[in-house]
Every structure is written in C-alpha cells, then in structure tokens.
N, C-alpha and C positions, 0 to 999 in steps of 0.2 A: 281285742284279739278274738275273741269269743263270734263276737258279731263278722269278725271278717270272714273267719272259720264255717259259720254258719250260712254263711254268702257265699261258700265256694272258691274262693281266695286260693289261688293253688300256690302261691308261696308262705300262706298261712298252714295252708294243709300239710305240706311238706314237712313245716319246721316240726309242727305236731306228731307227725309220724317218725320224723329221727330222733323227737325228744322221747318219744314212747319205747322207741328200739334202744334207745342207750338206756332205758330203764332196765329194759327187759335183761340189757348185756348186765349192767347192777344188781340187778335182785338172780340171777345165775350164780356171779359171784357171790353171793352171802351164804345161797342153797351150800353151793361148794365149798364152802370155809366154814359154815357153822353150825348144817345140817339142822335147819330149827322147823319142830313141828310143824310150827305156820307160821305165814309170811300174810301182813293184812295191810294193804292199800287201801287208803281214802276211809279209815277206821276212826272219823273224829266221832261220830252219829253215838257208835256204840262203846267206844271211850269214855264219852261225854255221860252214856246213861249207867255207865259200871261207876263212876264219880256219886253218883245222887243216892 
C-alpha cells in the first residue's frame, strides 16, 4: 500500500485521506468527551524510551 501511495495511485490516496479524516472526526470526539491535556499519535519511539 505504502509503495502504491508513493506512486501516485489515486484510489490509494483517497482511501488514505478518508482514513485520516475519520481519524480526525475520532480524536474531535475524545477532545470532547474527555478534555485530556494531550492527545499523542504515532507515540511508539517515545514510549518505547520512557520504558528503558
């Protein structure tokens, strides 16, 4: 997918852009239900290094 993405693939692009907007409607809803200081996407790098 990655590779088709980076080739320009416009039904690849698409899927990618409405999987990113239904995140964005997701992480709106939590803002609004849970009010949390922060919100951390794609947080494995510095999770990994609060672990060690």
């Amino acid at each position: 997918m990655r590779e088709r993405l980076e080739a320009g693939d416009s039904q690849v692009t698409a899927l990618v852009r409405q999987a990113g907007q239904y995140l964005g409607y997701a992480l709106t809803n939590l803002l609004h239900l849970y009010n949390p200081d922060v919100i951390m996407v794609g947080a494995r790098e510095w999770i990994r290094k609060l672990k060690q």
